[in-house]
DRENLOLO-826841 format. One line per 4 residues: number of its first residue (from 1); their letters; for each residue x, y, z of C-alpha. Coordinates in steps of 0.001 Angstrom, whole numbers, plus 524288, in hexadecimal, padded with zeros to 5 digits. Layout:
N
NUM) a) X Y Z ~ ...
This chain:
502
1) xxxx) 4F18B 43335 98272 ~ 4FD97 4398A 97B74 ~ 4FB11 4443F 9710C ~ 50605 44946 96920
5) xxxx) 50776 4558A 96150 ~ 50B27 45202 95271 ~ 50C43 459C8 94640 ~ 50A6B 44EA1 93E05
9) xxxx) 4FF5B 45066 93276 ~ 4F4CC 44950 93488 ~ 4F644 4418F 927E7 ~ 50355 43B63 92ABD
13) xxxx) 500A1 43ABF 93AE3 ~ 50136 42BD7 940E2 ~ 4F6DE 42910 94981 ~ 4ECEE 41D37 94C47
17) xxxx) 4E4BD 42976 94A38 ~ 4E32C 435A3 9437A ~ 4D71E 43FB3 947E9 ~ 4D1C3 4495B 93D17
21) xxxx) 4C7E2 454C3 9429A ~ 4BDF0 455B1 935E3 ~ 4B7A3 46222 93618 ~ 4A9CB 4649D 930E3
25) xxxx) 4B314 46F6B 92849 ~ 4B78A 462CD 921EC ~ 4AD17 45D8A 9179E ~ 4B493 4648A 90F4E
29) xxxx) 4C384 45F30 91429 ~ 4CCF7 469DD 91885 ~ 4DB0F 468D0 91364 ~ 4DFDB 4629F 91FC0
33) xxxx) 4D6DD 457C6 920DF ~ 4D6FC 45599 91334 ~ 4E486 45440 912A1 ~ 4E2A3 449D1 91C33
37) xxxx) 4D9EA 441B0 91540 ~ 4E14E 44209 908B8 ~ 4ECDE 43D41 9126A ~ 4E31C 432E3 9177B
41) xxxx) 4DF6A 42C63 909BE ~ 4D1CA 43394 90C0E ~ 4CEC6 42CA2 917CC ~ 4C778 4399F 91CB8
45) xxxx) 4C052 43D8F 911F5 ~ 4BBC2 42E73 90E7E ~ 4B625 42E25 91FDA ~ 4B057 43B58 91B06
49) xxxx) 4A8CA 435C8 90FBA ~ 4A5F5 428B5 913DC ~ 49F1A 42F5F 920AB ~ 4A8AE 428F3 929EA
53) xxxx) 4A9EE 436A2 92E9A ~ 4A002 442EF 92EA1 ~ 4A42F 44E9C 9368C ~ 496DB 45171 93853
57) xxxx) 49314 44598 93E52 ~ 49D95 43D03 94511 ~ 4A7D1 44182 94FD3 ~ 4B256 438DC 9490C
61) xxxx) 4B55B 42E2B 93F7A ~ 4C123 42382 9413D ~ 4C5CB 41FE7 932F6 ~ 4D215 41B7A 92CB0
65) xxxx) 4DCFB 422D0 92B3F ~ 4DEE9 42254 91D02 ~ 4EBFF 422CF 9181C ~ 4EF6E 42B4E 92409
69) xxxx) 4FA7B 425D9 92D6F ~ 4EFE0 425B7 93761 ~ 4E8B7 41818 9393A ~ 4DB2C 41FA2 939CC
73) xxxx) 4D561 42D7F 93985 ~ 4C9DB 43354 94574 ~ 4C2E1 43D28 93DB2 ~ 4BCCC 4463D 947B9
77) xxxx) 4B022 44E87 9450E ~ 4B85B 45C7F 9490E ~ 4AC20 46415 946D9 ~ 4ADE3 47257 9428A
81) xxxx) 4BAC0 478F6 94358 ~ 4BFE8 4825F 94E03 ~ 4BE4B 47EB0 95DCB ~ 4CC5D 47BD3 95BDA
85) xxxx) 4D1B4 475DE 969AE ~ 4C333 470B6 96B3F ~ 4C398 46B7B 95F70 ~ 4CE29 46536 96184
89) xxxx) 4CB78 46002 96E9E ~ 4C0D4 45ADF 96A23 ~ 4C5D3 4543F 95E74 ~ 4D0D3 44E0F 96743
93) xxxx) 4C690 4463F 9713C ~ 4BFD7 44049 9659F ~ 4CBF3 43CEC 95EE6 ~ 4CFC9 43502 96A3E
97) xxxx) 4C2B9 432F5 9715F ~ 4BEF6 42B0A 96235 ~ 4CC02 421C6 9636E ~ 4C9BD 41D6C 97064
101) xxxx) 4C8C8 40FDD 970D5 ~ 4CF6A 40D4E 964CA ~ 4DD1D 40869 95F5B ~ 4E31F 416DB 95DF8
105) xxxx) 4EFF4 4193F 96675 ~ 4F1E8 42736 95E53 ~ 4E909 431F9 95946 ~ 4ECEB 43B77 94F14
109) xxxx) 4E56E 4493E 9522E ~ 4E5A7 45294 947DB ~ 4DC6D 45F63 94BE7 ~ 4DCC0 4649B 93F68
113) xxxx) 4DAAA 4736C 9433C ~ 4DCF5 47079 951DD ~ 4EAC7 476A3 95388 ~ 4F1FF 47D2A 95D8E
117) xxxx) 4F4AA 4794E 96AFC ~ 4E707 47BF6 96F15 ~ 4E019 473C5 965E2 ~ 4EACB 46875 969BF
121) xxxx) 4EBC8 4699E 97907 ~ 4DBF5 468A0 97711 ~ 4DD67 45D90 96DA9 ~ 4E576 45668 9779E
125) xxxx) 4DB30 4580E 982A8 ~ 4D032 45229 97873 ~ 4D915 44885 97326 ~ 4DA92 442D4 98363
129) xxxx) 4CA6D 445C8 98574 ~ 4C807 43E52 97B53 ~ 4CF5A 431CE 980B0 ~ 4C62A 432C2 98E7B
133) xxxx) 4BFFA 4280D 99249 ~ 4B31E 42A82 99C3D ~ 4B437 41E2E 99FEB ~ 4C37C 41DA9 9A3AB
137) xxxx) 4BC99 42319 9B051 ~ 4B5F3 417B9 9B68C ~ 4B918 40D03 9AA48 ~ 4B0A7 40308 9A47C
141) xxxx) 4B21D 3F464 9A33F ~ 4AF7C 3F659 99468 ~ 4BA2C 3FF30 99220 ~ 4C516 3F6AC 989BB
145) xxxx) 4D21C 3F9E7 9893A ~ 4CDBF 3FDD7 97A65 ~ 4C367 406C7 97F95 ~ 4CD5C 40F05 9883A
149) xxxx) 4D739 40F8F 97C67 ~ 4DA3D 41D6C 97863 ~ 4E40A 4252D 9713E ~ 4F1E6 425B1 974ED
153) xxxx) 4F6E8 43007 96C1D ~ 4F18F 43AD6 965E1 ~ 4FAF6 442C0 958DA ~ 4F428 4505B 95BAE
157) xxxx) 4F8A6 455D7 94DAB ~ 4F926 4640D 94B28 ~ 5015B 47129 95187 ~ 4FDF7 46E7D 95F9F
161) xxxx) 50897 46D61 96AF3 ~ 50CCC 4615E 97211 ~ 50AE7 469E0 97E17 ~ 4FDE7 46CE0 97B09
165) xxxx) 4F8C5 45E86 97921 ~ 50034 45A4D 984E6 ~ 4F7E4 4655C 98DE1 ~ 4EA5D 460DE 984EB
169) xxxx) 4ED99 45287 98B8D ~ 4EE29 4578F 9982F ~ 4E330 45E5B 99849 ~ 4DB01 452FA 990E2
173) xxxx) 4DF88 449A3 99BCF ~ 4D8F6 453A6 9A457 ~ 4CD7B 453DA 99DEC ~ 4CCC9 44409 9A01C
177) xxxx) 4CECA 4479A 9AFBD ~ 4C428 44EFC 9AFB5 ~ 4BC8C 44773 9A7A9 ~ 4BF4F 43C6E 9B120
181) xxxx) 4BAD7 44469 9BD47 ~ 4AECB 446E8 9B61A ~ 4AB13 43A9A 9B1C0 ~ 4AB9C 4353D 9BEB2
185) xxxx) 49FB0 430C8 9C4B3 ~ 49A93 4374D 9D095 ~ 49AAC 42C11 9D9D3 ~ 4AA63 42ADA 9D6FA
189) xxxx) 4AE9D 4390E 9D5F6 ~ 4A79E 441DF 9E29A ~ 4ACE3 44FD3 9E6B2 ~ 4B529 44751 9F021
193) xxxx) 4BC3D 43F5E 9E699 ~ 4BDDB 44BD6 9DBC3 ~ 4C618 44FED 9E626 ~ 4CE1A 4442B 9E6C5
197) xxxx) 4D01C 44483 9DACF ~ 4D21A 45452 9D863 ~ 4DCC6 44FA9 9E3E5 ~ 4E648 4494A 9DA0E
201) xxxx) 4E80A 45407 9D353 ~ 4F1B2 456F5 9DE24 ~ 4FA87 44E1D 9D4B9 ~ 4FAC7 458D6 9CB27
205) xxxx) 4FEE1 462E6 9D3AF ~ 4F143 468BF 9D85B ~ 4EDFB 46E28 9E4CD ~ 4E0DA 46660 9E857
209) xxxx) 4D776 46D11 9F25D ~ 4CB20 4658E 9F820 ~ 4C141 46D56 9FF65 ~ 4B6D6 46350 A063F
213) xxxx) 4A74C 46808 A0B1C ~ 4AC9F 46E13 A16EC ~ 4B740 476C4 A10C6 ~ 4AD4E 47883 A0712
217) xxxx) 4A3D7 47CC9 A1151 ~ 4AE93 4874D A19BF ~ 4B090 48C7F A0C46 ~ 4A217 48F5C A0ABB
221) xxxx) 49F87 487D1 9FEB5 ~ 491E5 486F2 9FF9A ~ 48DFC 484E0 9F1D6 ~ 498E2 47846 9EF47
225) xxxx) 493DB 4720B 9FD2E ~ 4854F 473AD 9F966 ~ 485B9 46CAD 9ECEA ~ 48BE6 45FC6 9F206
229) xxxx) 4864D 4602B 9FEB9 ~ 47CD0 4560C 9FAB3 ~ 486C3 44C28 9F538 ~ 48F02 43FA7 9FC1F
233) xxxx) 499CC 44512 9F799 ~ 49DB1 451C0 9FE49 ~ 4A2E5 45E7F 9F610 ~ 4B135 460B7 9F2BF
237) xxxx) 4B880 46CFB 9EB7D ~ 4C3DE 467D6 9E4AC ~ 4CEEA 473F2 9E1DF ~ 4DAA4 46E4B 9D914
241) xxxx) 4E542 47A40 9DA25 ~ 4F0F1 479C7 9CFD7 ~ 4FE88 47E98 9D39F ~ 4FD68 48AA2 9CCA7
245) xxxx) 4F104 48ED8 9D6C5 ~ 4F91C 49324 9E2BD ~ 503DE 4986D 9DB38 ~ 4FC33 4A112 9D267
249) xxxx) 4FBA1 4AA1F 9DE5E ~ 4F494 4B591 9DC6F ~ 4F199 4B2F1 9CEB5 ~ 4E79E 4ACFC 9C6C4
253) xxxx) 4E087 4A011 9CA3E ~ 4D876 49715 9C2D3 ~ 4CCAD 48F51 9C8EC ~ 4C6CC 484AD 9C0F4
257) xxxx) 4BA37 48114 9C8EC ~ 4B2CF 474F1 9C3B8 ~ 4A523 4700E 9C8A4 ~ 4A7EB 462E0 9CF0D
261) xxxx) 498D5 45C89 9CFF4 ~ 49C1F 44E10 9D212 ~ 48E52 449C7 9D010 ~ 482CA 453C0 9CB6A
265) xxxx) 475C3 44D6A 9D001 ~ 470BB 45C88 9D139 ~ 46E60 45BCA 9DE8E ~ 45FE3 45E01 9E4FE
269) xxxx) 45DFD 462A5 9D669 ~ 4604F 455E5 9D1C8 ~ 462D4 4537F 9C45C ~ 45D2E 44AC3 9BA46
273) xxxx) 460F2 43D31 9B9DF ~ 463F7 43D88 9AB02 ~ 4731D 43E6D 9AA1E ~ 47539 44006 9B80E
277) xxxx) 4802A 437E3 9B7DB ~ 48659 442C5 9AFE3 ~ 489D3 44A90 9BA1C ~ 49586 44587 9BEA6
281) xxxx) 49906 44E2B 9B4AE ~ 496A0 45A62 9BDFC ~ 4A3D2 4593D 9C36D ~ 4AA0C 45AEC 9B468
285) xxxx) 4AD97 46A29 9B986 ~ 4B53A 46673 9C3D5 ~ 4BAC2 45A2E 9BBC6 ~ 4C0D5 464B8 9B1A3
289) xxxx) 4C76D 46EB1 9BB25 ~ 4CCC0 463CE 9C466 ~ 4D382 45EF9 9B573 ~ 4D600 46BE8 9B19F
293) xxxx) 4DD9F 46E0D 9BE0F ~ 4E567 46004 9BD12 ~ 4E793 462A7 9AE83 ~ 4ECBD 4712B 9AF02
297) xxxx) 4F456 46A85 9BD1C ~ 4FB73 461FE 9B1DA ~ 4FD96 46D9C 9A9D9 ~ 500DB 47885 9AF1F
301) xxxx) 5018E 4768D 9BE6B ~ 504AC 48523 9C163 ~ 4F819 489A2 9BC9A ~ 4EED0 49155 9C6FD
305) xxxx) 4E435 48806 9C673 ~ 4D93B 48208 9CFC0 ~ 4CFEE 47974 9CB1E ~ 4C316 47927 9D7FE
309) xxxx) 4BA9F 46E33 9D585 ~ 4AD35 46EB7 9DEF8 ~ 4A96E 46056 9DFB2 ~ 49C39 45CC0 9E45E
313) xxxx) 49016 452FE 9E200 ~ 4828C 4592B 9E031 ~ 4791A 44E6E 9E5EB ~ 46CBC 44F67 9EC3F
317) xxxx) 46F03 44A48 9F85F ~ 468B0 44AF9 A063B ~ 46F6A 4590A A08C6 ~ 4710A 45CEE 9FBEF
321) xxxx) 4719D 46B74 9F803 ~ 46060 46E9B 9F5C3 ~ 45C7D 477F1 9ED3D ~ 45A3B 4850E 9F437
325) xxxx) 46687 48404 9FCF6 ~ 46D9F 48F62 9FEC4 ~ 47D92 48E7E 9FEA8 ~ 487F7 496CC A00A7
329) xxxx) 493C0 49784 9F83E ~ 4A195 49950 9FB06 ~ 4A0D5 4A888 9F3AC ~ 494D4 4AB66 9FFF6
333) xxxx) 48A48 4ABA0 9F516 ~ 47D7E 4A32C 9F912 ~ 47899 499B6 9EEFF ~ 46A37 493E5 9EE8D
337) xxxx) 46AFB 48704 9E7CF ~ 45F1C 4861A 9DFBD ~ 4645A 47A1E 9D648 ~ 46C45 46FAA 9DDA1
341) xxxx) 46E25 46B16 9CF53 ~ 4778E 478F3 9CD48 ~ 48275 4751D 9D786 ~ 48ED4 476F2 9CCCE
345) xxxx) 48EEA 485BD 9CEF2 ~ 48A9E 48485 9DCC7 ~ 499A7 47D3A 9DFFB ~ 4A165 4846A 9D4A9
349) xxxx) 49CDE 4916A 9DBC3 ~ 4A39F 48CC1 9E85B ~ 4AEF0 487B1 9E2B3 ~ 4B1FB 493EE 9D98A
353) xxxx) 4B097 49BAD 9E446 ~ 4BA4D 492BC 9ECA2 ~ 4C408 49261 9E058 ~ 4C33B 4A378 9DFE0
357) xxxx) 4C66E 4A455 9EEF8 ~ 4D2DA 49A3A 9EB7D ~ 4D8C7 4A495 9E257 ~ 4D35D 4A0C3 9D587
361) xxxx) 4D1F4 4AC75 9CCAC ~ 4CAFD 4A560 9C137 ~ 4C1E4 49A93 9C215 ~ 4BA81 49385 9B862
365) xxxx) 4B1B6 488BC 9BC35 ~ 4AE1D 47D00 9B4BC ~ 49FA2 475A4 9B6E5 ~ 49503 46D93 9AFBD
369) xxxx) 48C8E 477C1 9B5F1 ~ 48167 478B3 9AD69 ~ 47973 4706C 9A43C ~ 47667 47BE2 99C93
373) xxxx) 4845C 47ACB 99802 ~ 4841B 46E5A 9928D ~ 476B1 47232 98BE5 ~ 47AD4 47E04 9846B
377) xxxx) 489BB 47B04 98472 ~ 48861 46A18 9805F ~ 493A9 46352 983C8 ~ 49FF7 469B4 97D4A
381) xxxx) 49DB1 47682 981A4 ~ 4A123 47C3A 98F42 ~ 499CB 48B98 99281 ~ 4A329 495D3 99BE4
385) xxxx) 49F92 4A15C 9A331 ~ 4A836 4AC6A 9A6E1 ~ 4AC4E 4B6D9 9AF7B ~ 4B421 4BED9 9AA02
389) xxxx) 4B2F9 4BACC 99AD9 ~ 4C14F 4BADD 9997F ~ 4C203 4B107 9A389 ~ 4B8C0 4A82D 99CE9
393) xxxx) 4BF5D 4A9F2 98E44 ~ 4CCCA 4A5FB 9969B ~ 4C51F 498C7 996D3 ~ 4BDDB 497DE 98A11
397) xxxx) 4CD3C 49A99 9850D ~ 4D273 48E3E 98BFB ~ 4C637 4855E 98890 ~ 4C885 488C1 97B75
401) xxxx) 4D781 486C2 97B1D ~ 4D300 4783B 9824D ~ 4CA34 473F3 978BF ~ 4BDF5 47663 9813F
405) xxxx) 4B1A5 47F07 97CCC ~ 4AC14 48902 9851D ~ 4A2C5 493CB 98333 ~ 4A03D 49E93 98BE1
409) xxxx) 4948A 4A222 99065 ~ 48F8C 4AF02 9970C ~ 49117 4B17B 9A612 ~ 4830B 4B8EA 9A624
413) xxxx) 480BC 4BDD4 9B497 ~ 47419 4C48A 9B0FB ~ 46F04 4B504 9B502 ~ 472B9 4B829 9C345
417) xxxx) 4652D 4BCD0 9C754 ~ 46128 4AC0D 9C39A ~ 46991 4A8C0 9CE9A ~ 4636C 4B269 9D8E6
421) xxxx) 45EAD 4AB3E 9E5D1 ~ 45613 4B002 9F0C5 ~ 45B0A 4A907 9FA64 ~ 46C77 4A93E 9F724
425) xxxx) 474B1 4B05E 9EE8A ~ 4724E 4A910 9E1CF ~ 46B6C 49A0E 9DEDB ~ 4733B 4909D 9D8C8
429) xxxx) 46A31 48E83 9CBD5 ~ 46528 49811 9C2CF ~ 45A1C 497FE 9BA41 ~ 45C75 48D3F 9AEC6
433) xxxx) 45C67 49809 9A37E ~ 46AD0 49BE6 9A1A1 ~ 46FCB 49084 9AB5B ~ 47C47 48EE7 9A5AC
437) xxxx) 47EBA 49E4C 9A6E2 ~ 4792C 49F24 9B3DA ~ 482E9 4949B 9B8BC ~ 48D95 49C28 9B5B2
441) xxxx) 4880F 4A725 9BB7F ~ 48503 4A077 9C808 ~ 49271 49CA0 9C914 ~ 49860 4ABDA 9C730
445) xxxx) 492FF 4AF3F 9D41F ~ 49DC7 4A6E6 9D9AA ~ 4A98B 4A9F3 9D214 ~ 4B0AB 4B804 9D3B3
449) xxxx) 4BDA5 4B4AD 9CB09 ~ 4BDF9 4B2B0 9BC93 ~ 4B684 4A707 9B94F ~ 4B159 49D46 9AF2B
453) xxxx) 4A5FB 4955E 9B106 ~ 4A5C5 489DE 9A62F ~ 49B0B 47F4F 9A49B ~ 49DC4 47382 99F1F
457) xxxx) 49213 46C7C 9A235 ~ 4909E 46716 993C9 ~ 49ECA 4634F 99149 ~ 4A20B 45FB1 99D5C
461) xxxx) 49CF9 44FDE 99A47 ~ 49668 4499A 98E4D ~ 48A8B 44230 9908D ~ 48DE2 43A08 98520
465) xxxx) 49843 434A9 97D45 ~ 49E51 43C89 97487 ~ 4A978 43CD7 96868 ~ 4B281 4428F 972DE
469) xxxx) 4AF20 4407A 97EBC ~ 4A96F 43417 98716 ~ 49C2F 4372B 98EED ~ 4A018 43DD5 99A52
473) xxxx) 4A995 44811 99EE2 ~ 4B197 45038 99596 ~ 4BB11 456DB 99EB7 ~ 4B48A 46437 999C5
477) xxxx) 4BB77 47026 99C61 ~ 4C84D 468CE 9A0CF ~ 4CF69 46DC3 99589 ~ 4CC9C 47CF6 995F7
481) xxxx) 4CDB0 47D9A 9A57F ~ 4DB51 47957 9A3C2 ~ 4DE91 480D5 99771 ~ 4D99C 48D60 99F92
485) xxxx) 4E249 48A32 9AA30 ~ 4ED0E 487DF 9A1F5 ~ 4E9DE 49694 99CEC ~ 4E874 49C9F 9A868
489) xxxx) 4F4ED 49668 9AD58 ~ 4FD38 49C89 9A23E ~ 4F5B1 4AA50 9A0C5 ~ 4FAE0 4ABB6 9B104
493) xxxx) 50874 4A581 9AB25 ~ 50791 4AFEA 9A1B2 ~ 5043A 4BB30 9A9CC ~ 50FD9 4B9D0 9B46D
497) xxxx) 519E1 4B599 9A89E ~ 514A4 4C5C1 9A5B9 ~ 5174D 4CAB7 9B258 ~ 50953 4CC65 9B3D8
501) xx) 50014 4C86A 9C06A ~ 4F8E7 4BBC2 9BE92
């Protein structure tokens, strides 16, 4: 896909298709859209009226164009103002996500009150989203070469950069890699074959580390070894090091540390039946940062970035990990395992600790940790913890600036005493009150450097279809792990262009 900055109006733009945002705001038509409809002949007021389109009740509405130069107009339920680069991410994947399948080559995008670079490197990402196909991934014999038709174009009109689209492509093509990884089905993608393919990012200019069960096991990884030990397939820690990671010297390093759980069955604490299949999605964490790190790899090569995915399966084989097992992790602290079914935390302990001792100075981990995420947070929301604060609004900044919502939520300690064992340092699972705090908390005993803890356990994958997005992964998080990198790159840029220490 091709998108194109133009400051054409969007009553005299040429395009197969022209999309309008309607906000609720506009029962009573603002001077911009109404200037619009005049220009169309009243082709938006008459959809209005006729109940072709309510913004209250449908996502989007495919009528003619009017008088307009356009052939036809996608009115798009825009919901209340403000959101800005969310908004307009989101706008963008149903824009394109609705003409899939059909006869448009070019798409007109006007984002109304979405300007800025911003809104338009977000747009960009959406506008690519929105073209993913879940089932690119394995194919069907029903797909027609009319089914897999898409968008070739899209006029992104308004006061946003060429520069800035052109990064919003890469990191939407991004997203689809990681979307890819997590769709994958669990008999085709194990720890071994992440690996493989975390491998090829050598291509890019990455520095790819493997460490197998018995590097895993001199190391003292305890935790990581316990929670596949049960599984065919044996554990692997993928570590995908930019360019910019040796060089930065003594100065600042950024981990990105992603939960890589290629099938979820819970363990000895086995899990329902109902949805099981879902949980190829556990791997979505380490999915994003293994994209982050190939995106930002495209981008901006020099940045000091590792992305450490710990890759396992959590199956209740004939020596799998029992509840009541005591482990040791790689930081010396004794864990008793009380919930087989609470192994996320259990490998991103390990590998946070491995990423500190390789020189990282901030980390931030990504996981579909909790199901108490995805029950207060639904599906478009992602919740953070962090230590210090300013660490965590470093990250709130760059999810906002990528179109991504996030909402922080309190790193509350006083819910150590759940986690108290008498037989090892801590237990692995909490009392269920709280459970989406006490996660986080669980997971500060094993982290000394600034650090970010986000769940996207709702986001991460829809369980059904959607206006913008397909059932299945969403390549959650993608977005503002590369944005913060790209941050973090040019605040160190920044600092030594001062004369100051990085």
């Amino acid at each position: 896909m091709r998108l194109r900055a133009t400051s054409t109006s969007p009553a005299t733009v040429e395009a197969d298709v022209l999309a309008v945002p309607i906000y609720r705001e506009d029962a009573e038509m603002s001077p911009d859209l109404a200037d619009l409809d005049a220009a169309s002949g009243g082709a938006i007021s008459a959809a209005i009226a006729w109940g072709e389109f309510n913004p209250l009740e449908h996502a989007s509405a495919l009528i003619g164009g009017g008088e307009l130069p356009s052939g036809r107009l996608l009115l798009l339920n825009a919901g209340a103002r403000g959101r800005g680069a969310w908004r307009a991410r989101r706008l963008a994947m149903v824009a394109t996500r609705q003409l899939n399948g059909r006869g448009a080559a070019t798409l007109a995008l006007w984002l109304r009150d979405g300007e800025g670079d911003n809104a338009w490197a977000a747009a960009a990402a959406g506008a690519v989203a929105g073209t993913y196909r879940a089932t690119a991934v394995y194919g069907r014999v029903r797909d027609t070469d009319a089914m897999k038709r898409s968008v070739a174009e899209v006029l992104c009109i308004g006061a946003g950069s060429q520069d800035a689209l052109d990064r919003g492509t890469e990191i939407g093509e991004g997203m689809a890699f990681g979307r890819d990884l997590a769709n994958r089905s669990a008999n085709d993608l194990s720890p071994e074959r992440m690996a493989e393919v975390a491998l090829e990012l050598t291509a890019d200019g990455c520095t790819v580390e493997i460490l197998e069960p018995e590097q895993m096991a001199e190391l003292g990884m305890g935790l990581l070894l316990g929670v596949g030990q049960g599984a065919a397939h044996p554990p692997r820690l993928i570590a995908v090091k930019l360019p910019g990671w040796e060089k930065a010297a003594d100065g600042e390093r950024l981990a990105i540390v992603g939960k890589g759980v290629c099938f979820d069955s819970g363990g000895i604490s086995i899990k329902p039946a109902e949805n099981m299949g879902d949980m190829k999605h556990d791997k979505s964490g380490a999915a994003a940062v293994i994209a982050a790190a190939r995106t930002v790899a495209r981008l901006a090569p020099e940045t000091p970035l590792m992305a450490v995915a710990p890759m396992v399966e959590n199956m209740p084989g004939g020596n799998a990990q029992r509840p009541g097992d005591v482990v040791r992790a790689m930081n010396g602290m004794t864990v008793e395992v009380t919930n087989t079914d609470a192994e996320g935390r259990l490998i991103l302990a390990d590998a946070m600790t491995w990423a500190e001792r390789q020189g990282a100075t901030h980390i931030v981990d990504v996981a579909t940790l909790t199901g108490a995420q995805a029950m207060a947070f639904g599906d478009q929301i992602s919740a953070y913890f962090a230590r210090p604060r300013e660490w965590g609004e470093r990250i709130a900044a760059a999810a906002e600036e990528a179109g991504e919502w996030f909402w922080e939520m309190p790193l509350a300690v006083e819910y150590r005493a759940s986690y108290d064992s008498p037989h090892a340092d801590i237990v692995n699972s909490g009392t269920r009150d709280g459970s989406l705090i006490k996660s986080a908390v669980f997971l500060s005993e094993f982290v000394t450097v600034p650090w970010v803890h986000i769940d996207i356990a709702g986001p991460a994958y829809l369980g059904a279809e959607k206006p913008h997005g397909p059932k299945g992964a969403t390549g959650a998080a993608v977005g503002a792990l590369v944005q913060l990198a790209l941050d973090f790159s040019g605040g160190r840029v920044n600092r030594e262009s001062n004369g100051e220490s990085a």
